[in-house]
Backbone as XML, in Angstrom:
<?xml version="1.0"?>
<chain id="A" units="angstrom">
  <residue number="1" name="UNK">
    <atom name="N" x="-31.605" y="5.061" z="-117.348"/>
    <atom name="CA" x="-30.983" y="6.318" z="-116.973"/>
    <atom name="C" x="-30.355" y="6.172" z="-115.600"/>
  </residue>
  <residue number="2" name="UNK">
    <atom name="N" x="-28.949" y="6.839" z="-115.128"/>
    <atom name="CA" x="-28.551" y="6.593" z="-113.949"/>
    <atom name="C" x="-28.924" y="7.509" z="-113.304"/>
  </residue>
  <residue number="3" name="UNK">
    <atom name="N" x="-28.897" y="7.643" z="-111.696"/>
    <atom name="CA" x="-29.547" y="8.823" z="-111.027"/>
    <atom name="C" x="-28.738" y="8.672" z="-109.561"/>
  </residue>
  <residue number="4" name="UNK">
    <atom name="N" x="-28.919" y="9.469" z="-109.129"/>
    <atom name="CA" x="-28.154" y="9.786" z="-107.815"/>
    <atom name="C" x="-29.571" y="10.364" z="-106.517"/>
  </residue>
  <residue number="5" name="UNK">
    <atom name="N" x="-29.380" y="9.768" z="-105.751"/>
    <atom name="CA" x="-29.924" y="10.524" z="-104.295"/>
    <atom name="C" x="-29.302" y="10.700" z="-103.031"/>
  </residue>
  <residue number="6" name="UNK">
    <atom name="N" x="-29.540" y="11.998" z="-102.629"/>
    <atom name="CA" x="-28.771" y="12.608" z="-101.649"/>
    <atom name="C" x="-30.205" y="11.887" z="-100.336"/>
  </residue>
  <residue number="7" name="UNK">
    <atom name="N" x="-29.474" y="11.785" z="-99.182"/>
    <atom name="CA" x="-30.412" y="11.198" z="-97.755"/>
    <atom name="C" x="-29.922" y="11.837" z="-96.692"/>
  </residue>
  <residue number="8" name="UNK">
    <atom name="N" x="-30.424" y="11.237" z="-95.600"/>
    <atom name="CA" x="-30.095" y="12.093" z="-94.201"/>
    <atom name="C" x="-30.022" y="13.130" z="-94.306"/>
  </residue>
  <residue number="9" name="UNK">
    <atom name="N" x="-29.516" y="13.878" z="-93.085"/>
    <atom name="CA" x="-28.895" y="14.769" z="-92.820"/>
    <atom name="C" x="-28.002" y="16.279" z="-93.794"/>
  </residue>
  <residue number="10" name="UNK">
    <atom name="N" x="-27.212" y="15.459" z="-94.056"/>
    <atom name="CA" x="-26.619" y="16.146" z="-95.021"/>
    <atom name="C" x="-27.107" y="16.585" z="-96.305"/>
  </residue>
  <residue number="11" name="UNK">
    <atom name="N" x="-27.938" y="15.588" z="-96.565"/>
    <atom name="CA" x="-28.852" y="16.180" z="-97.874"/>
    <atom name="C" x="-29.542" y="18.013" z="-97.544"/>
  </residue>
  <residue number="12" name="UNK">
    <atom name="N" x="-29.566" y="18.698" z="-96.351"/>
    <atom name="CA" x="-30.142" y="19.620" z="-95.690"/>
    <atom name="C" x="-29.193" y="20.931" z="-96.352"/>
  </residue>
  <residue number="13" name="UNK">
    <atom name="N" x="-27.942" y="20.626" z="-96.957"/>
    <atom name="CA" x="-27.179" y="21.153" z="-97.121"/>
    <atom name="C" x="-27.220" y="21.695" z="-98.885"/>
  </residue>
  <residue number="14" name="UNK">
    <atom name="N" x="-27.641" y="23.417" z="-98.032"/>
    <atom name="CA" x="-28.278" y="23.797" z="-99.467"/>
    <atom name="C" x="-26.815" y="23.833" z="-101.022"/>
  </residue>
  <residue number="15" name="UNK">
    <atom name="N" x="-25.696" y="24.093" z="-99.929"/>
    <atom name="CA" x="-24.531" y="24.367" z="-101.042"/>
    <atom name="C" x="-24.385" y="22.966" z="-101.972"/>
  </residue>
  <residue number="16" name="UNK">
    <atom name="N" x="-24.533" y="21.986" z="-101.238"/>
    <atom name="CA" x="-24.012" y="20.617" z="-101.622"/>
    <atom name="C" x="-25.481" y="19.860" z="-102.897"/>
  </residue>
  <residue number="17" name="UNK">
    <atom name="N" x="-26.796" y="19.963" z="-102.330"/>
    <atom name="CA" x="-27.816" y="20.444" z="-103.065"/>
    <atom name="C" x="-27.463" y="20.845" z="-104.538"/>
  </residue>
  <residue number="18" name="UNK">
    <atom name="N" x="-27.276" y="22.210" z="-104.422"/>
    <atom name="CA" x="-27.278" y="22.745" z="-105.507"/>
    <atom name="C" x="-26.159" y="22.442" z="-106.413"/>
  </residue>
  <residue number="19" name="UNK">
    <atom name="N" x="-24.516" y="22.541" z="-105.897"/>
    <atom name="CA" x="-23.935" y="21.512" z="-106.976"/>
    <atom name="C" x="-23.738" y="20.061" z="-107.123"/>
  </residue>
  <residue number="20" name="UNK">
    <atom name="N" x="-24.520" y="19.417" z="-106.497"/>
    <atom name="CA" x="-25.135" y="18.304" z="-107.215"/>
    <atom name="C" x="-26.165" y="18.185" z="-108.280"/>
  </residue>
  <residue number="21" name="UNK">
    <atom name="N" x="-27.038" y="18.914" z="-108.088"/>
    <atom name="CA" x="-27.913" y="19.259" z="-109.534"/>
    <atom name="C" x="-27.317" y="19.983" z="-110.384"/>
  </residue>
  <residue number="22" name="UNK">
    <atom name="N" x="-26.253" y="21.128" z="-110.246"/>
    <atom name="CA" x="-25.378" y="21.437" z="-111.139"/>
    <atom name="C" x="-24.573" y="20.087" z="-111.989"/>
  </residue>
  <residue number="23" name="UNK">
    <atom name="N" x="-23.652" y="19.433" z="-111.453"/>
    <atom name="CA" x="-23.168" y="17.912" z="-111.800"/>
    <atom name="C" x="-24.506" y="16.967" z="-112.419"/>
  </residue>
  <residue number="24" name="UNK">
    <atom name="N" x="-25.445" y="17.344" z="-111.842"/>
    <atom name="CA" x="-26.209" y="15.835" z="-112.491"/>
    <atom name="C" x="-26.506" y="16.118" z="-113.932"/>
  </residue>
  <residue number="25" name="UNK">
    <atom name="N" x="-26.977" y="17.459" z="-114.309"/>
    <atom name="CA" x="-26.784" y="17.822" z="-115.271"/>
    <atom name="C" x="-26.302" y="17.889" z="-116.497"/>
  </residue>
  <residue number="26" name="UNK">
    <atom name="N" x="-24.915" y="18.476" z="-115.509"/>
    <atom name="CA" x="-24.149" y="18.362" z="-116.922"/>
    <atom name="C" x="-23.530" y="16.989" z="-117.418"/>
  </residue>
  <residue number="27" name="UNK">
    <atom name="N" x="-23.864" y="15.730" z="-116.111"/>
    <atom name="CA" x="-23.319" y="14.492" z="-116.876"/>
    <atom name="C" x="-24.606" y="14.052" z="-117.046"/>
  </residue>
  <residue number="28" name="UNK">
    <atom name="N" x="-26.337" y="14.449" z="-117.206"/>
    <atom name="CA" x="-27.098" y="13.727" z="-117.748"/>
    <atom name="C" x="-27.619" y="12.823" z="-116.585"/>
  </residue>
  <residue number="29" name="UNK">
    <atom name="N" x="-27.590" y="12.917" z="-115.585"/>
    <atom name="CA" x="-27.594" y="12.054" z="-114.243"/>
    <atom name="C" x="-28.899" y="12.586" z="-113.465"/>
  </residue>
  <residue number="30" name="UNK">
    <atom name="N" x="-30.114" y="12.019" z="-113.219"/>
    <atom name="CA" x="-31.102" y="11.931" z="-112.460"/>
    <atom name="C" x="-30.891" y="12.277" z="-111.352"/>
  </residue>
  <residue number="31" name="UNK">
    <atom name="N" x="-31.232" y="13.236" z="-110.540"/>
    <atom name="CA" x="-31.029" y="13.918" z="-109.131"/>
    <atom name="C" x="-32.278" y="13.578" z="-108.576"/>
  </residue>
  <residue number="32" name="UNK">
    <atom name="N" x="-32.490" y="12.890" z="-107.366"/>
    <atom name="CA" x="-33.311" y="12.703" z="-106.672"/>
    <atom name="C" x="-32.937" y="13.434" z="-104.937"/>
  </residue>
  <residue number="33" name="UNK">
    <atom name="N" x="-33.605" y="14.356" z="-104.736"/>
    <atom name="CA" x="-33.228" y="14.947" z="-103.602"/>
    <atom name="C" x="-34.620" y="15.239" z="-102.640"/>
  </residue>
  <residue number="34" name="UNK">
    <atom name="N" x="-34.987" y="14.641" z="-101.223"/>
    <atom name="CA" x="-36.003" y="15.116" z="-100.603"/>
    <atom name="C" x="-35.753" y="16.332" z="-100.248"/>
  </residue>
  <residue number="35" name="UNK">
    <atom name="N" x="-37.531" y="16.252" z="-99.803"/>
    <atom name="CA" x="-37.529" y="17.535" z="-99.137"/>
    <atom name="C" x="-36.816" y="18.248" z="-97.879"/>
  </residue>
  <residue number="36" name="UNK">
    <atom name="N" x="-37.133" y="19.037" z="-97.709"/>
    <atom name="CA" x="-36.332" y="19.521" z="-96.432"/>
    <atom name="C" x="-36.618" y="18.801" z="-95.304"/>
  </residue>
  <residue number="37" name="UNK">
    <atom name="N" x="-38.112" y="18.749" z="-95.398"/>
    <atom name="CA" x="-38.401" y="18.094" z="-93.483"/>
    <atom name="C" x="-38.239" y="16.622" z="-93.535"/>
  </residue>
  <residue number="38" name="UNK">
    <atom name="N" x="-37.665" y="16.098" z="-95.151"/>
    <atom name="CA" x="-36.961" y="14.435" z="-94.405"/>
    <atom name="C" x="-35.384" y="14.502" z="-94.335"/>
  </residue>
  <residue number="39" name="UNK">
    <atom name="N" x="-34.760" y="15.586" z="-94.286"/>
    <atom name="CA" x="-33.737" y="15.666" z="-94.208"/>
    <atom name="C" x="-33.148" y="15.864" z="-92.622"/>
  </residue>
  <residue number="40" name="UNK">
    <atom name="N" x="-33.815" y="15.128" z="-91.730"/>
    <atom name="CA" x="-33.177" y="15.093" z="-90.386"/>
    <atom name="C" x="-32.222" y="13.890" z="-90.028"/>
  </residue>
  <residue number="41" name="UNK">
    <atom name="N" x="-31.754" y="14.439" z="-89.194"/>
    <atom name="CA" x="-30.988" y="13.314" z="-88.864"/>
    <atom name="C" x="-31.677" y="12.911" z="-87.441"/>
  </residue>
  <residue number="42" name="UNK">
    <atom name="N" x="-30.459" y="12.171" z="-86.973"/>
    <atom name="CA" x="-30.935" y="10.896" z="-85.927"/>
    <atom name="C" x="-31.116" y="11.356" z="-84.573"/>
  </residue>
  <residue number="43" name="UNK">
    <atom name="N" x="-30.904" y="12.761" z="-84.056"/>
    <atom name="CA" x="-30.787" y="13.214" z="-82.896"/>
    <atom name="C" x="-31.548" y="12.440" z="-82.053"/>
  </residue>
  <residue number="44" name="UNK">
    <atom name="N" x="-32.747" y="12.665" z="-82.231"/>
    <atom name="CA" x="-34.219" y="12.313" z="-81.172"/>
    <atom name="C" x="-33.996" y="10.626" z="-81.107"/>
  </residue>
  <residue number="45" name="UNK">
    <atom name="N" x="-33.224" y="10.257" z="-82.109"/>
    <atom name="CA" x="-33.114" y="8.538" z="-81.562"/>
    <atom name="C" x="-32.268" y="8.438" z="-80.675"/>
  </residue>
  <residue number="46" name="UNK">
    <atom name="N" x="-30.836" y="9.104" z="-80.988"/>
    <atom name="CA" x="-29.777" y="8.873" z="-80.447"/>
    <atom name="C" x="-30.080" y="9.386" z="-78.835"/>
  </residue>
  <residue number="47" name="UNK">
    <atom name="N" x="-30.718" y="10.669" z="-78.516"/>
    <atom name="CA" x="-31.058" y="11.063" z="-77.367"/>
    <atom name="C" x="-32.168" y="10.072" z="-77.093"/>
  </residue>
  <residue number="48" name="UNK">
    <atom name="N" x="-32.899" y="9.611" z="-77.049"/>
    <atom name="CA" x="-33.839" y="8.712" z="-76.471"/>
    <atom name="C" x="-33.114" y="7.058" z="-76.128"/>
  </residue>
  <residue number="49" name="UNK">
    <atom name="N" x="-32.233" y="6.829" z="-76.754"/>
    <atom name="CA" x="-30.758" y="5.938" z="-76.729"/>
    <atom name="C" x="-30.101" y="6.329" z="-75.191"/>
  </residue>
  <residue number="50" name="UNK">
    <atom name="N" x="-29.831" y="7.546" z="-75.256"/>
    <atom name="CA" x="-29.056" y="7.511" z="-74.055"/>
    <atom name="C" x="-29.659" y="7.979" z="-72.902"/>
  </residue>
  <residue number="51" name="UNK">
    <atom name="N" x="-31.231" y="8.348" z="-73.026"/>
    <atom name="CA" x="-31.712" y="8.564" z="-71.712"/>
    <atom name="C" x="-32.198" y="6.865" z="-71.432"/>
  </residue>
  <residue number="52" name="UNK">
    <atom name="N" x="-32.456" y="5.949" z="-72.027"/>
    <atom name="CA" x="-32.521" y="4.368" z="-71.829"/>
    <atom name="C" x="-31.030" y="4.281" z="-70.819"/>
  </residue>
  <residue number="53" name="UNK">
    <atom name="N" x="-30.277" y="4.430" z="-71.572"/>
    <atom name="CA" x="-29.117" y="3.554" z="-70.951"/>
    <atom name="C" x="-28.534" y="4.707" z="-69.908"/>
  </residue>
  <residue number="54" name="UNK">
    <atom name="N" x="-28.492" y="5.523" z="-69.792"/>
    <atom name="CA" x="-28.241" y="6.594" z="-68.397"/>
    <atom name="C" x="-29.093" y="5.929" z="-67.434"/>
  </residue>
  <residue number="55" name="UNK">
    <atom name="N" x="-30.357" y="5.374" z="-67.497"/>
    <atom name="CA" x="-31.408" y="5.126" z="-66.995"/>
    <atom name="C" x="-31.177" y="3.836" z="-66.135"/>
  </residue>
  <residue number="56" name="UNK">
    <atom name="N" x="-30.782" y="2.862" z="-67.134"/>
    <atom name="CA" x="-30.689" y="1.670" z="-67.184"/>
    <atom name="C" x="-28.863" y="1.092" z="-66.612"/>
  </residue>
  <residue number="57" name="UNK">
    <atom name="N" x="-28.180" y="1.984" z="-66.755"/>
    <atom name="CA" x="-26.502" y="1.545" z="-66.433"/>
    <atom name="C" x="-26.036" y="2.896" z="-65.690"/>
  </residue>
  <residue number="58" name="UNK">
    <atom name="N" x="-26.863" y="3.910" z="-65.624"/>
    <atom name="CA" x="-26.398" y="5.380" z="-64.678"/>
    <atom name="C" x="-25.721" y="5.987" z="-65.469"/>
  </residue>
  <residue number="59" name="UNK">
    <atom name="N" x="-24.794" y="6.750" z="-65.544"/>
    <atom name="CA" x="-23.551" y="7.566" z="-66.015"/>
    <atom name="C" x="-22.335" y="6.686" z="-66.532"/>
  </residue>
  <residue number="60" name="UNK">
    <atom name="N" x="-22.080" y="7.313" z="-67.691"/>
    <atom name="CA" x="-20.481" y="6.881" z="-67.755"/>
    <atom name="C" x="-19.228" y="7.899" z="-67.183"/>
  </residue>
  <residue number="61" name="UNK">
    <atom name="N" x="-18.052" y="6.928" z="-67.226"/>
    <atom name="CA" x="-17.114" y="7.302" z="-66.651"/>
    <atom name="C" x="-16.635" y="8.633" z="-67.494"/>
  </residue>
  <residue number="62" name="UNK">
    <atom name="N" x="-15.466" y="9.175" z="-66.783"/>
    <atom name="CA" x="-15.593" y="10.454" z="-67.613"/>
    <atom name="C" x="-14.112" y="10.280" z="-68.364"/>
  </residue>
  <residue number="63" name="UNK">
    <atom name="N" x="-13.417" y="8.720" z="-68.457"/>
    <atom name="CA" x="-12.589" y="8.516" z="-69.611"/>
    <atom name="C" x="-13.382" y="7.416" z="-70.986"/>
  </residue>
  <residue number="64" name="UNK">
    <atom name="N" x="-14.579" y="7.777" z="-71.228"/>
    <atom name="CA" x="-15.552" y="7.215" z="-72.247"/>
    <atom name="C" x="-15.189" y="8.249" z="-73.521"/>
  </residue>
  <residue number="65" name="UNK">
    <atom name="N" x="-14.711" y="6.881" z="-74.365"/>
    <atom name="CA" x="-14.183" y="7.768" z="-75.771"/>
    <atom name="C" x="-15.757" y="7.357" z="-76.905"/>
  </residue>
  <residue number="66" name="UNK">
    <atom name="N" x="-14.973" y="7.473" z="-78.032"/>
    <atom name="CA" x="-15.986" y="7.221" z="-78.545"/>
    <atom name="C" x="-15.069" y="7.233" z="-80.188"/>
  </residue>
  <residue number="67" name="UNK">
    <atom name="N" x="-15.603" y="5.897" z="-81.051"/>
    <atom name="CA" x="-15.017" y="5.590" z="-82.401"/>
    <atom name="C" x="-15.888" y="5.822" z="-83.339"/>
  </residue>
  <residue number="68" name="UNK">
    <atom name="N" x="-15.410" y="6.315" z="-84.358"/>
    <atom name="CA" x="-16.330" y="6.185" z="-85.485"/>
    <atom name="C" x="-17.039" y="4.421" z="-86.468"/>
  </residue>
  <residue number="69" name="UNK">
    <atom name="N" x="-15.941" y="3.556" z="-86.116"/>
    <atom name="CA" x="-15.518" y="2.592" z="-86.957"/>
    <atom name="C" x="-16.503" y="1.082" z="-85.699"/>
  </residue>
  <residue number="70" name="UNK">
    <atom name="N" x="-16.720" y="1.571" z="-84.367"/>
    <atom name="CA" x="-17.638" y="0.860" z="-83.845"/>
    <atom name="C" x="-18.755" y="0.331" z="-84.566"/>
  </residue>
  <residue number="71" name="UNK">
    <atom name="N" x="-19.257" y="-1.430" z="-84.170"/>
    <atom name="CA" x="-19.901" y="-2.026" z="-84.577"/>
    <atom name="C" x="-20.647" y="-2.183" z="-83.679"/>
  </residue>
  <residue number="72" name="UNK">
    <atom name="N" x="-22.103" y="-2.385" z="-83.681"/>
    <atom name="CA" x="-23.298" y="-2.059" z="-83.014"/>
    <atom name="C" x="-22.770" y="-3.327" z="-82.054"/>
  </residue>
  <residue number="73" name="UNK">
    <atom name="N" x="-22.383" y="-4.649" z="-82.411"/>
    <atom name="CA" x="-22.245" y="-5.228" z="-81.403"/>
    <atom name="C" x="-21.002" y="-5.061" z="-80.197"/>
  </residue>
  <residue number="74" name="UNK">
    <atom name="N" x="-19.924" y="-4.185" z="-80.947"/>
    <atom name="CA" x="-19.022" y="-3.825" z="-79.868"/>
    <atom name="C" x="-19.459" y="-2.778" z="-78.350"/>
  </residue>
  <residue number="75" name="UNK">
    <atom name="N" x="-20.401" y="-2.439" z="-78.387"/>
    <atom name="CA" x="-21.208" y="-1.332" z="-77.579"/>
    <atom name="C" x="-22.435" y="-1.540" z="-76.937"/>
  </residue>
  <residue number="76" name="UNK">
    <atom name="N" x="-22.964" y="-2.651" z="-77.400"/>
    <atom name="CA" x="-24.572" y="-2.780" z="-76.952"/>
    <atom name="C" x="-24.101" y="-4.019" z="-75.711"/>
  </residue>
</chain>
């Protein structure tokens, strides 16, 4: 049987939730969806990330962009 699971963050998202189990349905498709309280995202890492490196390198400049498409080694 094929099946689908929703993760992170976004899985939190009751609209998206519900028509996905609507869809799994009607194509016969296994919905695997956690619960609510594993549906967090990364905040508390990402903030514990940058009180290290505020810490560790001070402040950044205030022309610091930021990419989506960055690779962990372009930044670290």
């Amino acid at each position: 049987m094929k099946g689908l699971a929703l993760a992170g963050g976004v899985a939190a998202n009751s609209a998206l939730r519900s028509g996905v189990t609507e869809l799994a349905q009607e194509f016969g498709v296994e919905v695997h969806l956690p619960t609510m309280a594993m549906c967090t995202d990364n905040a508390a890492m990402i903030a514990a990330a940058g009180t290290y490196r505020l810490r560790h390198d001070g402040p950044s400049t205030w022309d610091l962009s930021a990419s989506p498409n960055w690779q962990l080694a372009d930044v670290s």
